[in-house]
MOPAC internal coordinates of N, CA, C and O (Angstrom, degrees):
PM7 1SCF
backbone

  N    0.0000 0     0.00 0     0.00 0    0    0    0
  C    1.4424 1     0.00 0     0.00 0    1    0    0
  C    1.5352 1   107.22 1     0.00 0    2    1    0
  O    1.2310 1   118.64 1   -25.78 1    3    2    1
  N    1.1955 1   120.20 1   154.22 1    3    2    1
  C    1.3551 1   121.95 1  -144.26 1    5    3    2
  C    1.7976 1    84.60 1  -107.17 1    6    5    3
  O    1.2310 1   117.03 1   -34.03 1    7    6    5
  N    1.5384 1   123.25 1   145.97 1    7    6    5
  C    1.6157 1   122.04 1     8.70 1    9    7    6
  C    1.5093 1    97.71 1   -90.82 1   10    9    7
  O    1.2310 1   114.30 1   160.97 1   11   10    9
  N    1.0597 1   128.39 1   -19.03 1   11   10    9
  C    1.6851 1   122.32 1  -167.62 1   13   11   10
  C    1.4548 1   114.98 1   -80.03 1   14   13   11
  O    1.2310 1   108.39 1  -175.63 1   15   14   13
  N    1.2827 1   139.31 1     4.37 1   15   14   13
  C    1.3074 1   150.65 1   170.53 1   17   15   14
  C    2.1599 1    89.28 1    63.76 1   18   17   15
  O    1.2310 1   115.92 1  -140.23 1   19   18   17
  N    1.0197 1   125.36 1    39.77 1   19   18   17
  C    1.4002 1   130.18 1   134.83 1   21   19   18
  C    1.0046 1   123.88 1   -13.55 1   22   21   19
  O    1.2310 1   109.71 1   -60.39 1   23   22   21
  N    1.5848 1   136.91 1   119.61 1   23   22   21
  C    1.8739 1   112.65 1   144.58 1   25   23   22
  C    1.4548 1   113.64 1   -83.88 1   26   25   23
  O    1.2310 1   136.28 1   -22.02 1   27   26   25
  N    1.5233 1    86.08 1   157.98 1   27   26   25
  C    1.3601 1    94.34 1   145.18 1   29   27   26
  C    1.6827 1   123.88 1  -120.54 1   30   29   27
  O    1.2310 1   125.81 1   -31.19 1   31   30   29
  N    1.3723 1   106.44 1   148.81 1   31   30   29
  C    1.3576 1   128.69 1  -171.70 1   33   31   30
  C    1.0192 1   116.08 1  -130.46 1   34   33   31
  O    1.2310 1   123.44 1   -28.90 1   35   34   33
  N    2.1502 1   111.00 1   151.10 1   35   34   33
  C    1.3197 1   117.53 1   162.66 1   37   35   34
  C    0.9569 1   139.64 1  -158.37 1   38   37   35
  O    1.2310 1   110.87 1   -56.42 1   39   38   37
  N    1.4843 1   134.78 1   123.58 1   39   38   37
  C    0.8628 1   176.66 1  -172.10 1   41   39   38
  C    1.9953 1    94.76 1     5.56 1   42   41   39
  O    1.2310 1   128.87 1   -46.47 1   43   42   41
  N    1.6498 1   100.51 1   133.53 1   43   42   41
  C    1.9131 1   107.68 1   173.59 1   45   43   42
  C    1.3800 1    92.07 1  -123.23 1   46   45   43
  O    1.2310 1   122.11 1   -38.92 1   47   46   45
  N    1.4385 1   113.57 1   141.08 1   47   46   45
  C    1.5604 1   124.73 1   160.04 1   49   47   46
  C    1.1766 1   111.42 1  -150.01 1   50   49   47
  O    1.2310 1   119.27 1   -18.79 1   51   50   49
  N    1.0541 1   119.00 1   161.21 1   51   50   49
  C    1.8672 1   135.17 1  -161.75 1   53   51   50
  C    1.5603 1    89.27 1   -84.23 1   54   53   51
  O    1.2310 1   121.43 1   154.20 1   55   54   53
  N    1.1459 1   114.87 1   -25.80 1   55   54   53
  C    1.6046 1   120.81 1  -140.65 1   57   55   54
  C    1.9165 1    95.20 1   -84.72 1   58   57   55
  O    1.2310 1   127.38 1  -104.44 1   59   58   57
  N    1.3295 1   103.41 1    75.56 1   59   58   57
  C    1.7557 1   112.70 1  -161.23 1   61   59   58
  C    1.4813 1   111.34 1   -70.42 1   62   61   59
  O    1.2310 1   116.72 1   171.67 1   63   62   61
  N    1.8324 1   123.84 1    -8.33 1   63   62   61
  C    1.1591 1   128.98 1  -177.15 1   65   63   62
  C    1.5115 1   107.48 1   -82.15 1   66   65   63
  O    1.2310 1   116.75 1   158.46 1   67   66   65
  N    1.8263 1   123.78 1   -21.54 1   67   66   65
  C    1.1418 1   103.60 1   151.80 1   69   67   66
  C    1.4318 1   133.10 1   -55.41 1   70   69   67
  O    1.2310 1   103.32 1   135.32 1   71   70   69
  N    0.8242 1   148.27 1   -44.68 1   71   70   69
  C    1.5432 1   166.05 1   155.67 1   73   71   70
  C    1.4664 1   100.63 1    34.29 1   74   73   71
  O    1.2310 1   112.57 1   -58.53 1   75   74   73
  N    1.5043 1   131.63 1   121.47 1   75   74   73
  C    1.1836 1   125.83 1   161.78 1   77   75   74
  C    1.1322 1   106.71 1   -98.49 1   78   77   75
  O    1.2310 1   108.86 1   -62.43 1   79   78   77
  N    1.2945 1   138.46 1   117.57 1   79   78   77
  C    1.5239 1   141.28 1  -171.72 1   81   79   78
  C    1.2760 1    97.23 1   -77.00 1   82   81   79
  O    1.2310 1   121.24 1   -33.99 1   83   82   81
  N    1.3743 1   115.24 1   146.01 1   83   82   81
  C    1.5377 1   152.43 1   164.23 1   85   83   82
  C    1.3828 1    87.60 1    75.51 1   86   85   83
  O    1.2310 1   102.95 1  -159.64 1   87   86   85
  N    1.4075 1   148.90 1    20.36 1   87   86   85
  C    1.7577 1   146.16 1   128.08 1   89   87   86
  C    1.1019 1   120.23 1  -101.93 1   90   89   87
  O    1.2310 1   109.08 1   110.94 1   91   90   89
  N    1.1804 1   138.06 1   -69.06 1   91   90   89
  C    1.3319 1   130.57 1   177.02 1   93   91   90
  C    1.2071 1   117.50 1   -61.94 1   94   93   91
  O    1.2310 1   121.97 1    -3.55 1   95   94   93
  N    1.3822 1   113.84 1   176.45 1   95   94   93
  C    1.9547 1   118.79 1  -164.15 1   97   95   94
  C    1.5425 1   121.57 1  -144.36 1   98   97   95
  O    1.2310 1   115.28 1   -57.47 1   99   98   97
  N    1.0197 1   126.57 1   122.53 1   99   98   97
  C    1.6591 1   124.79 1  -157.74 1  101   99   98
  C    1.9644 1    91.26 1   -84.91 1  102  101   99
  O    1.2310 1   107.34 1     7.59 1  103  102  101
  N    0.7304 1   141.21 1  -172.41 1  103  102  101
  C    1.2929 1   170.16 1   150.56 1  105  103  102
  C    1.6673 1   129.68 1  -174.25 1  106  105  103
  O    1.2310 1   137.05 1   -53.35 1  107  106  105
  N    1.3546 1    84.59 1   126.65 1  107  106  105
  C    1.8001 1    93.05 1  -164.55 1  109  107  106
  C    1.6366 1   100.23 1  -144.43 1  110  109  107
  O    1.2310 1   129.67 1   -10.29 1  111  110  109
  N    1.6314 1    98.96 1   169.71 1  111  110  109
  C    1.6533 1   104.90 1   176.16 1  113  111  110
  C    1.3478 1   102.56 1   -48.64 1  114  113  111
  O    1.2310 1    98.66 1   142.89 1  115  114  113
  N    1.4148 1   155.90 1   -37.11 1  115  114  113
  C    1.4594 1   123.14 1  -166.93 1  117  115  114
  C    1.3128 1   116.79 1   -58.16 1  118  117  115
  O    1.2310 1   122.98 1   151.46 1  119  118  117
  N    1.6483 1   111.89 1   -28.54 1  119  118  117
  C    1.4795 1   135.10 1  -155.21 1  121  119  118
  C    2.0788 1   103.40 1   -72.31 1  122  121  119
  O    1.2310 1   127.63 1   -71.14 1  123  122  121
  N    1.1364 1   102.92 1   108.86 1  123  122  121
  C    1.4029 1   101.43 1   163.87 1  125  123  122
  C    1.4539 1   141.65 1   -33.43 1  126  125  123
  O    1.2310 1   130.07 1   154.91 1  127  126  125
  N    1.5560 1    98.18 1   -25.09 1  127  126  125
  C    1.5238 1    88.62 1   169.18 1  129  127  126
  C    1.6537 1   112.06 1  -142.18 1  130  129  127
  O    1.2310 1   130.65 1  -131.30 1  131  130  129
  N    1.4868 1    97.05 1    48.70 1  131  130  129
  C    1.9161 1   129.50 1   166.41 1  133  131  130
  C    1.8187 1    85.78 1   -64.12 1  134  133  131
  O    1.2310 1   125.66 1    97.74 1  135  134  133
  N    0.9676 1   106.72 1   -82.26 1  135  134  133
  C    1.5076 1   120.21 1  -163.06 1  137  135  134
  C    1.7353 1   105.55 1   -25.51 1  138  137  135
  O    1.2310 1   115.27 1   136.01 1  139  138  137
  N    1.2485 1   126.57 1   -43.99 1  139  138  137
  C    1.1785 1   133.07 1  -179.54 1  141  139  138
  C    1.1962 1   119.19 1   -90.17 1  142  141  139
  O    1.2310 1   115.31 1   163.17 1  143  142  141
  N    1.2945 1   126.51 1   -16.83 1  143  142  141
  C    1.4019 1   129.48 1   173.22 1  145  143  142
  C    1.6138 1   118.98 1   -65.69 1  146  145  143
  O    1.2310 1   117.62 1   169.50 1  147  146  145
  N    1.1675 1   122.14 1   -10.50 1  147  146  145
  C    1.5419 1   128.90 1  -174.44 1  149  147  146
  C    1.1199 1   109.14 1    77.05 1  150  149  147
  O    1.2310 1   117.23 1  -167.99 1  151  150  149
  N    1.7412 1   122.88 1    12.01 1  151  150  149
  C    1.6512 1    89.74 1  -162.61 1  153  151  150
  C    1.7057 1   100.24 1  -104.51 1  154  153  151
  O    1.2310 1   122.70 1     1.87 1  155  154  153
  N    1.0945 1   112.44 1  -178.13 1  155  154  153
  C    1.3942 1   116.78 1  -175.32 1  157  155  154
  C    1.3111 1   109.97 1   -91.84 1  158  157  155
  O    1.2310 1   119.90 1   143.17 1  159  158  157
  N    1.1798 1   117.80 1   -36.83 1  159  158  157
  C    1.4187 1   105.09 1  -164.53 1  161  159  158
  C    1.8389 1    98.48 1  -156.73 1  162  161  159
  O    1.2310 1   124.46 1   -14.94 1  163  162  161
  N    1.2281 1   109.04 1   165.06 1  163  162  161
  C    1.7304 1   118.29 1   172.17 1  165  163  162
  C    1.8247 1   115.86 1   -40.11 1  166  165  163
  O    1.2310 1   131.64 1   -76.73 1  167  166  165
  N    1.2965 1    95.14 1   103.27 1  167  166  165
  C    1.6539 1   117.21 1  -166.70 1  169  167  166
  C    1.6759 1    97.02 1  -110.00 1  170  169  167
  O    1.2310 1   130.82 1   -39.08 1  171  170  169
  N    1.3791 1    96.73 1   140.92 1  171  170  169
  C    1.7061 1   105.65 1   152.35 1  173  171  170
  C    1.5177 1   118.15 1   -89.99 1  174  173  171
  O    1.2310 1   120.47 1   -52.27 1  175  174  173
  N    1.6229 1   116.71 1   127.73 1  175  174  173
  C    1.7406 1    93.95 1   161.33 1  177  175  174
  C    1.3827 1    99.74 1  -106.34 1  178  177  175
  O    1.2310 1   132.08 1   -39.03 1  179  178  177
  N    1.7259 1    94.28 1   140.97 1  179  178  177
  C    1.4449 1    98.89 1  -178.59 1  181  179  178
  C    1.4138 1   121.05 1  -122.34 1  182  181  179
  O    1.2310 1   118.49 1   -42.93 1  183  182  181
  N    1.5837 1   120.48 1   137.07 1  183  182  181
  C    1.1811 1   142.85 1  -134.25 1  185  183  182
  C    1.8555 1    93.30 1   -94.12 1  186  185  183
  O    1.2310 1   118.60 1   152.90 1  187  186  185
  N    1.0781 1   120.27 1   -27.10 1  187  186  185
  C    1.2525 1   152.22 1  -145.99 1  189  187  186
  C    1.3050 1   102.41 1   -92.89 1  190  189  187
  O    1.2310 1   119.40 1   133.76 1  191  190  189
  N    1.6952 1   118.75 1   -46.24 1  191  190  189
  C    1.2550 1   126.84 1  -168.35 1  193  191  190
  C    1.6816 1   126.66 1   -91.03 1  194  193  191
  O    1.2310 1   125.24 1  -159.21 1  195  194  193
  N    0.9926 1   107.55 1    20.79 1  195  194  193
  C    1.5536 1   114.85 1  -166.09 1  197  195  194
  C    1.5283 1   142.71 1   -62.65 1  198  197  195
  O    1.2310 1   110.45 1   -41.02 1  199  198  197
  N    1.3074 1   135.54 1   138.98 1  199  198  197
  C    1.3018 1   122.34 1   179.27 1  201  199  198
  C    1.4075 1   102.48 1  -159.06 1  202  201  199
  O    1.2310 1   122.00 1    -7.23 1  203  202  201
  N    1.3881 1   113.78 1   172.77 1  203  202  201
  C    1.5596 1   140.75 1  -156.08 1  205  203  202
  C    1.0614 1    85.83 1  -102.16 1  206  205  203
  O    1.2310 1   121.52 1   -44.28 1  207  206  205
  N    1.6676 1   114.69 1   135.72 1  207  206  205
  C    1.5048 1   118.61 1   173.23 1  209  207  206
  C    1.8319 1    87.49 1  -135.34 1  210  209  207
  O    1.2310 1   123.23 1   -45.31 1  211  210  209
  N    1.3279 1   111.42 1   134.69 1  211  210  209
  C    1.2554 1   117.18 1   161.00 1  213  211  210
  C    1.3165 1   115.52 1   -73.60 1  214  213  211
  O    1.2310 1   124.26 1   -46.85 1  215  214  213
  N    1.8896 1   109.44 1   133.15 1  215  214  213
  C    1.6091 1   106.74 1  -170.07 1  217  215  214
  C    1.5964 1   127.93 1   -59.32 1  218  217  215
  O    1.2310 1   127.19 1   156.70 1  219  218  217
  N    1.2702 1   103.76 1   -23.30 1  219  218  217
  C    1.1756 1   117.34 1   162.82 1  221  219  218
  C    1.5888 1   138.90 1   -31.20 1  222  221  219
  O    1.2310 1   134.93 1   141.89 1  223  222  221
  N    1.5559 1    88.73 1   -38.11 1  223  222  221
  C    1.5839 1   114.23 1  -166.43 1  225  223  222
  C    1.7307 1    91.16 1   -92.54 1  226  225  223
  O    1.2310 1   109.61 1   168.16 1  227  226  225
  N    1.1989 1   137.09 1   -11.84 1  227  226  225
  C    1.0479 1   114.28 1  -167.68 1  229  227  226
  C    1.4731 1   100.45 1   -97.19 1  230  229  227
  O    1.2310 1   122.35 1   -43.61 1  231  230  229
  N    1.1491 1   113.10 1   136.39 1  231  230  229
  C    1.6591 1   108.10 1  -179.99 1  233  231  230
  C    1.5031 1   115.38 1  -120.51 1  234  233  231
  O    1.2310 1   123.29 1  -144.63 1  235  234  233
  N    1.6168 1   111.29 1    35.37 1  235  234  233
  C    1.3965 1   112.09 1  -170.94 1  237  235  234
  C    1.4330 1   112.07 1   127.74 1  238  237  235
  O    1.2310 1   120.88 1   -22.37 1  239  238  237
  N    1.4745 1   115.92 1   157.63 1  239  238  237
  C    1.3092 1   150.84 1  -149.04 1  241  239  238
  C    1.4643 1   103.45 1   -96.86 1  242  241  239
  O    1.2310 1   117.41 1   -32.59 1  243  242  241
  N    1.4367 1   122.53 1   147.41 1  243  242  241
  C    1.4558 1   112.21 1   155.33 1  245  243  242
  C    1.8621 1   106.92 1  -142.73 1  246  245  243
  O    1.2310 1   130.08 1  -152.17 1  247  246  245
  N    1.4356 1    98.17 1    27.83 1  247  246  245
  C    1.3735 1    97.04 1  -169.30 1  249  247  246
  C    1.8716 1   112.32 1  -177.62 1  250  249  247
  O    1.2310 1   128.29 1   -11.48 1  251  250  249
  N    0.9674 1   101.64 1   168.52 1  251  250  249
  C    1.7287 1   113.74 1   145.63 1  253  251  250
  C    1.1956 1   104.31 1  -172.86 1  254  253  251
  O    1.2310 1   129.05 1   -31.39 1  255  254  253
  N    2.3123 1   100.16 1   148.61 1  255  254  253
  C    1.3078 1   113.43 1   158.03 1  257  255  254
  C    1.7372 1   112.24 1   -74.97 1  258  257  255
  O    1.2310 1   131.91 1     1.99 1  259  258  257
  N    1.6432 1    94.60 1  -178.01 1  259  258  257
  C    1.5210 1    92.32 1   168.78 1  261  259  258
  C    1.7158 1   116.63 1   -78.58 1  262  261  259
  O    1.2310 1   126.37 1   -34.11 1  263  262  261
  N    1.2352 1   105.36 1   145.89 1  263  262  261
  C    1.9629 1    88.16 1   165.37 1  265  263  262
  C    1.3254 1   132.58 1   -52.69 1  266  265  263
  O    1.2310 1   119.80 1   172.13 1  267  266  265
  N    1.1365 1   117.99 1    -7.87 1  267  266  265
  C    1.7267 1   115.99 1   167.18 1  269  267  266
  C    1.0960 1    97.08 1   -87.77 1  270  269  267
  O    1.2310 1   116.05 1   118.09 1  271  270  269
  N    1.1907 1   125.11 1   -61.91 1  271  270  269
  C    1.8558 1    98.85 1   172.97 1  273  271  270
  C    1.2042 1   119.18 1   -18.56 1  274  273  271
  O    1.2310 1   128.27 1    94.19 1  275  274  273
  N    1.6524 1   101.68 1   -85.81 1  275  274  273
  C    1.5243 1   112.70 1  -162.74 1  277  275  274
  C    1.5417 1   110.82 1   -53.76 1  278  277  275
  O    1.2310 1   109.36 1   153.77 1  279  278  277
  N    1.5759 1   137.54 1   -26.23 1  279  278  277
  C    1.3398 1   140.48 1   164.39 1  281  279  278
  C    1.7649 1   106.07 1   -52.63 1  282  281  279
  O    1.2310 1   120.09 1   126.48 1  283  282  281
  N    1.4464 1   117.44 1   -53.52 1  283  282  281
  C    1.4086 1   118.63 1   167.00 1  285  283  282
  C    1.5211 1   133.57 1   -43.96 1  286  285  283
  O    1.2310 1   135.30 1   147.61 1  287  286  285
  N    1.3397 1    88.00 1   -32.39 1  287  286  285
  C    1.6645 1   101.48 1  -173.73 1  289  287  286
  C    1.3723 1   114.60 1   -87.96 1  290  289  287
  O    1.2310 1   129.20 1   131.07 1  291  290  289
  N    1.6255 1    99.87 1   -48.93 1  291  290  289
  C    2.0112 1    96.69 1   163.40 1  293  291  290
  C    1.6173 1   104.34 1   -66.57 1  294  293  291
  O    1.2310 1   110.75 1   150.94 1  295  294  293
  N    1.1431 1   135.00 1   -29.06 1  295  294  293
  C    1.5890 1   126.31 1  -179.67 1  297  295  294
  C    1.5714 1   110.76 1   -57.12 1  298  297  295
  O    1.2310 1   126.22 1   136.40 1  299  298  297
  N    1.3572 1   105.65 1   -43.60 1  299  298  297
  C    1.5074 1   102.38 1  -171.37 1  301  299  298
  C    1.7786 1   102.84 1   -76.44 1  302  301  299
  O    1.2310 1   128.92 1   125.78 1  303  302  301
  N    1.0433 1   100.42 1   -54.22 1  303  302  301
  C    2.0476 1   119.06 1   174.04 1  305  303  302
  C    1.8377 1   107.79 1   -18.10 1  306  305  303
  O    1.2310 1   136.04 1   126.11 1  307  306  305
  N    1.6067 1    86.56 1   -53.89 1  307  306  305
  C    1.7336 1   110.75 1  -175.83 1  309  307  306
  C    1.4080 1   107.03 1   -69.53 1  310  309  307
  O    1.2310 1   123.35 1   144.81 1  311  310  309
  N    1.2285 1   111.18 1   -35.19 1  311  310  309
  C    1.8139 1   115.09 1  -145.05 1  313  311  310
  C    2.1541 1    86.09 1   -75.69 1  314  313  311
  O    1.2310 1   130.00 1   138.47 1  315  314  313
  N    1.3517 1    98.32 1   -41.53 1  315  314  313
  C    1.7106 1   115.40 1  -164.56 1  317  315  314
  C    1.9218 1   106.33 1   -64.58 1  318  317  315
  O    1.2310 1   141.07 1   141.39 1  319  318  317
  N    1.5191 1    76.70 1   -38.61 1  319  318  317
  C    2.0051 1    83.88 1  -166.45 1  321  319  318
  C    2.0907 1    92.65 1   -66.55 1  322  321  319
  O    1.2310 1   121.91 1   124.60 1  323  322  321
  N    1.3858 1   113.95 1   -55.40 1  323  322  321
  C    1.2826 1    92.56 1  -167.55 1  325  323  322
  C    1.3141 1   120.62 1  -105.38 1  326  325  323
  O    1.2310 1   124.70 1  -124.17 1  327  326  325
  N    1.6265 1   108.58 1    55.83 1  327  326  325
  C    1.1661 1   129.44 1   145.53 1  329  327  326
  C    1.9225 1   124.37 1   -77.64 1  330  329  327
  O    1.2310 1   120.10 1   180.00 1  331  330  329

């Protein structure tokens, strides 16, 4: 995020009964690119939960979705904000 080249991030939890349908996003073993995400088990990412992390603080990777995901997820992110 501009000027400090910031991310932003958001929030994964197992805890799938939060779930805001048609924003948030399940990913699980059926999902093609579960396997690469690092996660252990059926996670929500939630669209809902967000915050600024200075890049600094990040000291490494434990995963990736596919890019249609992540294109889906800023699509919906976007679609909400300029409503």
């Amino acid at each position: 995020m501009p000027p400090f080249h910031d991310l932003l991030v958001c929030g994964i939890s197992t805890q799938l009964h939060q779930q805001v349908s048609g924003f948030d996003e399940i990913i699980g073993p059926p999902d093609d690119d579960f396997g690469t995400s690092g996660l252990k088990e059926t996670s929500l990412i939630r669209l809902g939960f967000l915050a600024v992390v200075p890049q600094r603080a990040i000291i490494g990777t434990i995963g990736s979705i596919a890019p249609e995901r992540h294109k889906r997820l800023l699509e919906t992110l976007s679609d909400y904000l300029v409503k």
